[in-house]
C-alpha positions as CSV (number, residue, x, y, z in Angstrom):
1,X,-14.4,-22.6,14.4
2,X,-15.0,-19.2,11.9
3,X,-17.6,-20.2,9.6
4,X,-19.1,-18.7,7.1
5,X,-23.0,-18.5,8.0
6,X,-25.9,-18.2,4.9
7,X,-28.3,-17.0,7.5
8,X,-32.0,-16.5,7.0
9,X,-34.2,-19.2,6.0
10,X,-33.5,-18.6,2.1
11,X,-30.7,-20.9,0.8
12,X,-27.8,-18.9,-1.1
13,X,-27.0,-19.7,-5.0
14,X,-23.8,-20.1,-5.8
15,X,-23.0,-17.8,-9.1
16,X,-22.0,-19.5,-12.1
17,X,-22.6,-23.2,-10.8
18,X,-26.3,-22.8,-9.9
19,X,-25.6,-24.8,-6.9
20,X,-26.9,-24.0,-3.8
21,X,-25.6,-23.7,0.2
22,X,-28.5,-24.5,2.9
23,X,-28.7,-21.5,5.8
24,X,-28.1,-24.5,8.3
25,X,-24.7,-25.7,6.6
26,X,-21.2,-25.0,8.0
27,X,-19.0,-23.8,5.4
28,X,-15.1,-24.0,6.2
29,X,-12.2,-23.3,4.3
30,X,-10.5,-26.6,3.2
31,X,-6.7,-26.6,4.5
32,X,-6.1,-28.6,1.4
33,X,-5.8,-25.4,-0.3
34,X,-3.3,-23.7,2.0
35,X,0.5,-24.7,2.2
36,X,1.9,-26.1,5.6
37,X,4.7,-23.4,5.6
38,X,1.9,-20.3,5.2
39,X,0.3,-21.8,7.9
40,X,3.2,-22.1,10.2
41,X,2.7,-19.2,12.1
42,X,-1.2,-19.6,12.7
43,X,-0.2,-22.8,13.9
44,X,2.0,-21.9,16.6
45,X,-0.1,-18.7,17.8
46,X,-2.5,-21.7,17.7
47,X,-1.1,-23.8,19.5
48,X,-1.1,-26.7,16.8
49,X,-5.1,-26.7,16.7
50,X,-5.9,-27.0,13.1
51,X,-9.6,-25.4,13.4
52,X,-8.0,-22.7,15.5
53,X,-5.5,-21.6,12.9
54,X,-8.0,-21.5,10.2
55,X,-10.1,-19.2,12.2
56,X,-7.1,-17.4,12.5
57,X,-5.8,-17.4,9.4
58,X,-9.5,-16.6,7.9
59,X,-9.6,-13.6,10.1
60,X,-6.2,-12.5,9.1
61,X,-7.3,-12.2,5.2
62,X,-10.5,-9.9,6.7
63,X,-7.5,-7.6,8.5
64,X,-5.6,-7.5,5.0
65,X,-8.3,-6.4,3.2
66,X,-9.7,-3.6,5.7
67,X,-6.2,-2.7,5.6
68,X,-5.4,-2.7,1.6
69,X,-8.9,-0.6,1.4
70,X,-7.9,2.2,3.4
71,X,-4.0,1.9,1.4
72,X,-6.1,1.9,-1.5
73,X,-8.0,5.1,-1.2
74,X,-4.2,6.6,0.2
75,X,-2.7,5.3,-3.3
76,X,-5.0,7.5,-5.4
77,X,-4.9,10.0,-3.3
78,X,-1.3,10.2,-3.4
79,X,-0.2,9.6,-6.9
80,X,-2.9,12.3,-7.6
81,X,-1.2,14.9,-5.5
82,X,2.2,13.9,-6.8
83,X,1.1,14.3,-10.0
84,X,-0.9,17.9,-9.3
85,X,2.2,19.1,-8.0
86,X,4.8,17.9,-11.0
87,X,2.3,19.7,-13.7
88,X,2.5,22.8,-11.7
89,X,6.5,22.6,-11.8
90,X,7.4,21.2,-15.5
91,X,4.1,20.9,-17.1
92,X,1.7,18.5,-18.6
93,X,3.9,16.3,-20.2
94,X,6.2,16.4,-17.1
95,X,6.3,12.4,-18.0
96,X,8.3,13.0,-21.0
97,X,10.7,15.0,-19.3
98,X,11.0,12.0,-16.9
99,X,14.1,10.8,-18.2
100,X,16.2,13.9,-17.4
101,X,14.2,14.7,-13.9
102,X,14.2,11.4,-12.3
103,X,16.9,8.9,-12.3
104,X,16.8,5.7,-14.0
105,X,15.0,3.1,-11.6
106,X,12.0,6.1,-11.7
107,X,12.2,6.2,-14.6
108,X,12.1,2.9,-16.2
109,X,9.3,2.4,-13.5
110,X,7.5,4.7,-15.5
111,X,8.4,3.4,-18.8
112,X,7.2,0.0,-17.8
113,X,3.9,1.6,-17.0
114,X,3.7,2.9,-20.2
115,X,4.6,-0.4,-22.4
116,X,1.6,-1.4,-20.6
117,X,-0.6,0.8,-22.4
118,X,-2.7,0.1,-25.5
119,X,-0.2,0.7,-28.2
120,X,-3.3,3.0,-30.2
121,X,-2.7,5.6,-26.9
122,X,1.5,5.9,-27.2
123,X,1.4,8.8,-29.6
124,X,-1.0,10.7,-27.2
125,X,0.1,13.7,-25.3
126,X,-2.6,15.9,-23.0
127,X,-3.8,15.0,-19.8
128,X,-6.0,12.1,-20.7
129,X,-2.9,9.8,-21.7
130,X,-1.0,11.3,-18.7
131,X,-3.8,10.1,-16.4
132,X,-3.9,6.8,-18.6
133,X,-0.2,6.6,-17.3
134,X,-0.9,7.7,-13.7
135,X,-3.4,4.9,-13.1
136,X,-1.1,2.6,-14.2
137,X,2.0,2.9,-12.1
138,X,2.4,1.0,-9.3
139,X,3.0,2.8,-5.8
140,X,6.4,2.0,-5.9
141,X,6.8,4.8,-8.5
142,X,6.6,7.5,-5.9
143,X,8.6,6.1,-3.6
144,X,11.3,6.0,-6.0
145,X,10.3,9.4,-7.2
146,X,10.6,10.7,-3.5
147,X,13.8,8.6,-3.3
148,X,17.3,10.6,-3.2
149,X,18.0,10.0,-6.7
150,X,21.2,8.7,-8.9
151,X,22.0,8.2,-11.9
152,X,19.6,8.2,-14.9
153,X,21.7,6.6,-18.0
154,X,22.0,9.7,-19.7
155,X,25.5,11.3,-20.6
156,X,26.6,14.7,-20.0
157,X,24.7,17.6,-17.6
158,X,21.8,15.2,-16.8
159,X,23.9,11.8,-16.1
160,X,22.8,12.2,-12.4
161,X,19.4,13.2,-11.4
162,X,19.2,14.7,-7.6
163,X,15.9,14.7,-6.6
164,X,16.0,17.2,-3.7
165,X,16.1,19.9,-6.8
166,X,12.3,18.8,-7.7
167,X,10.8,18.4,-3.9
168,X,12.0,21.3,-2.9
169,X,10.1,22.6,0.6
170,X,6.9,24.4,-1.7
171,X,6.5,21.2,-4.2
172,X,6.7,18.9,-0.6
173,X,3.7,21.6,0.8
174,X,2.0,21.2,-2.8
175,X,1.9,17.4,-2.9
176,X,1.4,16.7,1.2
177,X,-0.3,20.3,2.3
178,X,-0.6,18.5,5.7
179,X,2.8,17.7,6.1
180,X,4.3,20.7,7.7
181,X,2.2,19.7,10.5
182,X,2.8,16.0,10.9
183,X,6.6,17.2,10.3
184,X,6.5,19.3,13.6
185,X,4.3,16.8,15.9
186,X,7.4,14.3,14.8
187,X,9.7,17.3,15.7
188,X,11.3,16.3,11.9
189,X,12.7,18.8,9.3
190,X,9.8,18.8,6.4
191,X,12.4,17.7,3.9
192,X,12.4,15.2,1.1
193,X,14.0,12.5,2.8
194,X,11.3,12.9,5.8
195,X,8.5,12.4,3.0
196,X,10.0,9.6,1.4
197,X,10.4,7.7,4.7
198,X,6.8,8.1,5.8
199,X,5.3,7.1,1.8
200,X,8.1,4.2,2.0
201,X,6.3,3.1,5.2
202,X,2.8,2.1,4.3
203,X,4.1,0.9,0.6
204,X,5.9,-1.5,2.7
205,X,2.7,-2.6,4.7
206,X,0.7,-2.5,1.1
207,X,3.1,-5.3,-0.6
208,X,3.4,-7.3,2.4
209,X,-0.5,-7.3,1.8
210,X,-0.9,-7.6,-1.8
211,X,1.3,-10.5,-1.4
212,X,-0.8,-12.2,0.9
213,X,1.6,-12.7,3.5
214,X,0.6,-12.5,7.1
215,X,0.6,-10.1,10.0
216,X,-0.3,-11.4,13.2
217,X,3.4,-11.6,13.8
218,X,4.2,-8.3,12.5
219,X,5.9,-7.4,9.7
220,X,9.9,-7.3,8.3
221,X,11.5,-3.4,6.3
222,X,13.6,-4.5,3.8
223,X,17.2,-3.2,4.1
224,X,17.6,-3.0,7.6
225,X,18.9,-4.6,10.3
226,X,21.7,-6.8,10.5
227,X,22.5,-10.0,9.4
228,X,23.1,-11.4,13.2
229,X,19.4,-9.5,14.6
230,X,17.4,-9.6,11.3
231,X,15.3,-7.1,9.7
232,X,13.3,-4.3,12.0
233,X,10.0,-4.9,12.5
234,X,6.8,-2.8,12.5
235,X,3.4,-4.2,13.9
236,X,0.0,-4.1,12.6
237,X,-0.4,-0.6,15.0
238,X,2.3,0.9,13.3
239,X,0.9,0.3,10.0
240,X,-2.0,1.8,10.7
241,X,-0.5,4.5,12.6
242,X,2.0,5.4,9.2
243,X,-1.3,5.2,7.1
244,X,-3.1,7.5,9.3
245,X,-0.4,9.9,9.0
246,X,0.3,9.9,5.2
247,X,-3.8,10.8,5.1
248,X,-3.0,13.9,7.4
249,X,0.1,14.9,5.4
250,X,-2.4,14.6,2.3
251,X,-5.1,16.2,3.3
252,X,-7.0,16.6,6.9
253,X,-10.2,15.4,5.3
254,X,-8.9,12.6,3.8
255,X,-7.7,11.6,7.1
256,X,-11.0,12.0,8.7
257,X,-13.0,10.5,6.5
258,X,-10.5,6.8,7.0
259,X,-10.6,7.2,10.8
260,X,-14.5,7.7,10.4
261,X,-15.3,4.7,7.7
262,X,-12.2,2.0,8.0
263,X,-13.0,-1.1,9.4
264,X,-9.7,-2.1,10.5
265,X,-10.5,-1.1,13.9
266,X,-13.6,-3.3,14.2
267,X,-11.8,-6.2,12.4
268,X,-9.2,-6.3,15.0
269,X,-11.5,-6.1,17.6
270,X,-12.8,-9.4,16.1
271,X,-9.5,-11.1,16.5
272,X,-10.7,-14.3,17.4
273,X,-7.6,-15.3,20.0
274,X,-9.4,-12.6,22.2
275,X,-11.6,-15.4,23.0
276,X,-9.4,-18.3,23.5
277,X,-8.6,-17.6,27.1
């Protein structure tokens, strides 16, 4: 059974409550506190052994979150570059020339992420209230940015926003320097539509994450398939494979530094069926 160990001879104080855990006691995660149905499929890799799917199911959080922190570092990283390479094209206040360069799901993305500001920072223009704005979209903004485009609401010349006219192939090479490379080892055009597919790839991974919901089975794309054979499905390997590779399209470094520091690696070595024979 995965426990959590207090180790040493020092007992460990619980903050807030003052209470205290002994470094002999076992400490286990009540089942009480997760649903039957999220449990299903620890259960059945399990085989119906209740300690045995905790353990799992325990372990699987620790694979999330070495995952979500390497997606993390890649979200900054990203929305950064995007957002490098859109001042260099339209300005500083690119945002409020969002509404005519986007179409409307990017751009109400990015009007809900700025109804989300304090209401005293709305009449600010510059780069501090633009980076205000950046830190508060969510990563499905650039996917959506890096989508085809459609319409945006407006009437007249801008009633249709096409956004291979903003990544053309030198604002691709300014946002993902790396990606003329990663293009050609996938023998892919570098193209807008090749870009989008490989940021749409570990956004995918990141809110099957930050919802919580498991992986040991893999891990369903929305919007393909059938109906008859289901959604595709990617593993844990391929997640970290399309994570690795936005990095490299980003910046080499930036992909060197997650292969050297993640602990995804180790935590999958950890998995604890490896030792159920």
């Amino acid at each position: 059974m995965r426990v959590a160990c207090v180790g040493g001879s020092s007992p460990l104080t619980i903050p807030g409550t003052g209470d205290e855990i002994a470094a002999t006691d076992r400490v286990v995660l009540p089942v009480a506190h997760i649903s039957s149905q999220r449990l299903e499929p620890y259960f059945a890799h399990a085989f119906g052994d209740e300690s045995k799917s905790l353990e799992l199911y325990t372990w699987g959080r620790e694979l999330s979150a070495a995952l979500f922190r390497d997606i993390s570092i890649l979200e900054v990283a990203l929305r950064n570059s995007i957002d490098r390479t859109l001042v260099e094209r339209f300005g500083g206040d690119w945002h409020l020339l969002a509404a005519a360069l986007f179409d409307e799901r990017t751009y109400r993305q990015l009007a809900e992420a700025w109804e989300r500001l304090p209401s005293k920072f709305r009449n600010s223009t510059g780069e501090r209230i633009r980076g205000r704005l950046i830190a508060g979209c969510m990563f499905g903004v650039w996917v959506s940015a890096l989508d085809a485009g459609g319409k945006t609401g407006l009437a007249g010349p801008c009633s249709v926003a096409d956004h291979d006219r903003i990544w053309t192939r030198d604002a691709l090479l300014s946002a993902f320097p790396g990606a003329g490379r990663v293009a050609g080892m996938e023998r892919r055009q570098l193209d807008r539509a090749w870009a989008h597919s490989r940021v749409r790839e570990v956004h995918i991974l990141r809110n099957r994450i930050a919802h919580h919901e498991s992986l040991i089975n893999g891990y369903p794309i929305p919007g393909s398939g059938s109906p008859d054979a289901g959604p595709e499905r990617r593993s844990v390997r391929d997640g970290i494979a399309a994570c690795g590779l936005l990095a490299a399209m980003l910046d080499r470094d930036l992909q060197r530094f997650l292969a050297a520091t993640s602990r995804v690696e180790q935590v999958l070595a950890a998995d604890p069926r490896i030792g159920w024979g």
